[in-house]
C-alpha positions in Angstrom: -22.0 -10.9 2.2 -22.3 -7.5 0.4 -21.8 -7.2 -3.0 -18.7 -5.4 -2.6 -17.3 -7.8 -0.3 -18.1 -10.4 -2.8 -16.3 -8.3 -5.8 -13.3 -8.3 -3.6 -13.2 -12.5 -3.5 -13.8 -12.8 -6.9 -10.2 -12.9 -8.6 -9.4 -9.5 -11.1 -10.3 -8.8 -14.2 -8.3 -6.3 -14.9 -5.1 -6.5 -12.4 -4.1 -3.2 -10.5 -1.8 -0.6 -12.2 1.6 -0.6 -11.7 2.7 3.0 -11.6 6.1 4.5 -11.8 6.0 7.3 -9.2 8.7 10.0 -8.6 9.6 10.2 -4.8 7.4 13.6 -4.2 4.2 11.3 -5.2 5.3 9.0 -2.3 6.2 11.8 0.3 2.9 13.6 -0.3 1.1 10.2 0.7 2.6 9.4 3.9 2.6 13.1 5.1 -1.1 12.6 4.2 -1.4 9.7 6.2 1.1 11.6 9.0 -1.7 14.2 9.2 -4.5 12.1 9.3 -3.0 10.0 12.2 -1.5 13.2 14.3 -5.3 14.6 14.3 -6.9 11.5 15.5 -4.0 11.1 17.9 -4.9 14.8 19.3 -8.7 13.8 19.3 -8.0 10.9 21.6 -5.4 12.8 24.0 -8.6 16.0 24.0 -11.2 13.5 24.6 -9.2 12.1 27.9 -8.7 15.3 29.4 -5.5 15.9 27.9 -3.4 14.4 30.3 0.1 14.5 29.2 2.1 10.7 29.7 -0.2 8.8 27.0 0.8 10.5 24.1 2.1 7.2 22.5 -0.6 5.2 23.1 -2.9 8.3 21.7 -0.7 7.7 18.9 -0.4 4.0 18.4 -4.4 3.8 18.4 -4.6 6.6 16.0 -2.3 4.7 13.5 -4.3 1.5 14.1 -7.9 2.8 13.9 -6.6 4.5 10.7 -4.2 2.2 8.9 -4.9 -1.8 8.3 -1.7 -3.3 8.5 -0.2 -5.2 5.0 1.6 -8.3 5.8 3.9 -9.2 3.3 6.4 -12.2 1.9 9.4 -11.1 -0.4 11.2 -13.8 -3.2 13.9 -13.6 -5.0 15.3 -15.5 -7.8 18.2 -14.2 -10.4 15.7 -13.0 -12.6 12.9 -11.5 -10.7 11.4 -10.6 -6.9 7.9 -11.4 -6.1 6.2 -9.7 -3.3 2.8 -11.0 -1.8 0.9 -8.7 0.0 -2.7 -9.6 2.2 -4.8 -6.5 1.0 -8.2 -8.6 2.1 -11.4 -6.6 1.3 -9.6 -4.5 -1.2 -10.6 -4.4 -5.1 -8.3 -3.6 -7.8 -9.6 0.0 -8.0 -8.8 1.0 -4.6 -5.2 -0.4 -5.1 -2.5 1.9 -5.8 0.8 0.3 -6.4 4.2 2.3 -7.0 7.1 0.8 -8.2 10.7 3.0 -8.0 13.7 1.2 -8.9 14.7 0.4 -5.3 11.2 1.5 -3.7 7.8 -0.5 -3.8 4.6 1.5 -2.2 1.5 -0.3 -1.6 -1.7 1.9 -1.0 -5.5 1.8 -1.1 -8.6 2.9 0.5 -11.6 0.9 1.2 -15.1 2.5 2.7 -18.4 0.4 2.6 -21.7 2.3 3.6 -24.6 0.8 5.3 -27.9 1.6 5.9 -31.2 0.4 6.9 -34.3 1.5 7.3 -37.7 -0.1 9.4 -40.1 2.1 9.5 -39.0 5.5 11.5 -36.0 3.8 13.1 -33.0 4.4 10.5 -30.0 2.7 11.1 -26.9 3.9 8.9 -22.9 3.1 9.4 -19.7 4.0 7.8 -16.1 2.4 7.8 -12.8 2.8 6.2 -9.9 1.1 6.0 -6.7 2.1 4.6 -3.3 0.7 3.3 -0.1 2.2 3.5 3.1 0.3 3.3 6.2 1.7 1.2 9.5 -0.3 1.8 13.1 -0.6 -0.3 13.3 -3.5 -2.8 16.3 -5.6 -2.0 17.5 -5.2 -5.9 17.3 -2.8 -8.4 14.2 -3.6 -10.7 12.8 -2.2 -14.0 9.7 -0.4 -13.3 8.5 -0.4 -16.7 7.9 -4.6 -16.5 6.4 -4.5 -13.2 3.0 -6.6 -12.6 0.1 -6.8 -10.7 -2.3 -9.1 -9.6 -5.4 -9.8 -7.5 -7.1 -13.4 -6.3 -8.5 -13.7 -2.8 -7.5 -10.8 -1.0 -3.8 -11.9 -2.0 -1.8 -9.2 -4.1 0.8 -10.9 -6.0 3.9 -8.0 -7.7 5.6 -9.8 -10.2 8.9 -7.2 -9.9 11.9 -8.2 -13.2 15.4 -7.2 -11.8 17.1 -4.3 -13.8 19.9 -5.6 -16.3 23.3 -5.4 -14.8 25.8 -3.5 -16.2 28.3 -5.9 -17.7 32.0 -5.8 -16.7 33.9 -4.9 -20.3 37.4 -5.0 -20.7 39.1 -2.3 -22.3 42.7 -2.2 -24.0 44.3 1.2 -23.9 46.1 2.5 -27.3 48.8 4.6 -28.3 47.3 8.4 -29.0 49.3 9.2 -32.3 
């Protein structure tokens, strides 16, 4: 087990920040992630010739070699939602978690480097994985009491509903 591997078993120290994100901050990720996908996509179709038919499956091989997927499990109570998300391999540093009032986007990059050398022979390899998964909150929540933590590859968002407005009733009076 690598030391990094064994960092991201070990439960968190210091749980992952909880950010409060305007929409743009969002939008520039996934076109990010878009853009990195559509050029693997059009390696794999230029590698095979470029025969025209396979674009989708170019595509749907691009988004996997790229993007881990996030499985995820959604509570609600009167008071609060809980999401659980599997982010296994991730630390709390490569976590970035967005909370919007109706909006919660998980995100994070992992790379681990390897390399070892014998003699002349040199053996090195690189990997990535990375996160993306933004959905809409079935309630409105306040952002500013969000929380986050970390334990086993399990990402736990405790998420406090926003306070409802309360119905009031109001008597109309006579202008003088």
């Amino acid at each position: 087990m690598t030391a990094q591997a064994a960092v991201a078993t070990q439960p968190a120290k210091t749980p992952p920040p909880v950010k409060q994100t305007e929409a743009v901050d969002v939008f520039d990720r996934l076109q990010q992630t878009y853009n990195s996908i559509a050029r693997r996509a059009f390696e794999l179709f230029d590698n095979n010739g470029r025969l025209f038919g396979r674009e989708l499956d170019d595509w749907l091989r691009a988004e996997s070699e790229i993007l881990q997927p996030v499985h995820l499990e959604v509570a609600e109570t009167d008071e609060a939602l809980t999401v659980r998300a599997e982010v296994p391999g991730f630390a709390t540093n490569e976590l970035d978690i967005n909370v919007e009032p109706r909006r919660l986007t998980i995100s994070g990059k992992h790379e681990t480097k390897e390399e070892t050398t014998k003699g002349k022979t040199i053996y090195s390899e690189r990997s990535a994985k990375e996160i993306l998964r933004s959905f809409d909150l079935p309630a409105e929540v306040d952002t500013s009491k969000a929380t986050a933590t970390l334990k086993d590859g399990i990402l736990n968002i405790a998420l406090p509903k926003a306070a409802q407005a309360k119905t009031v009733r109001v008597e109309a009076k006579a202008a003088s």
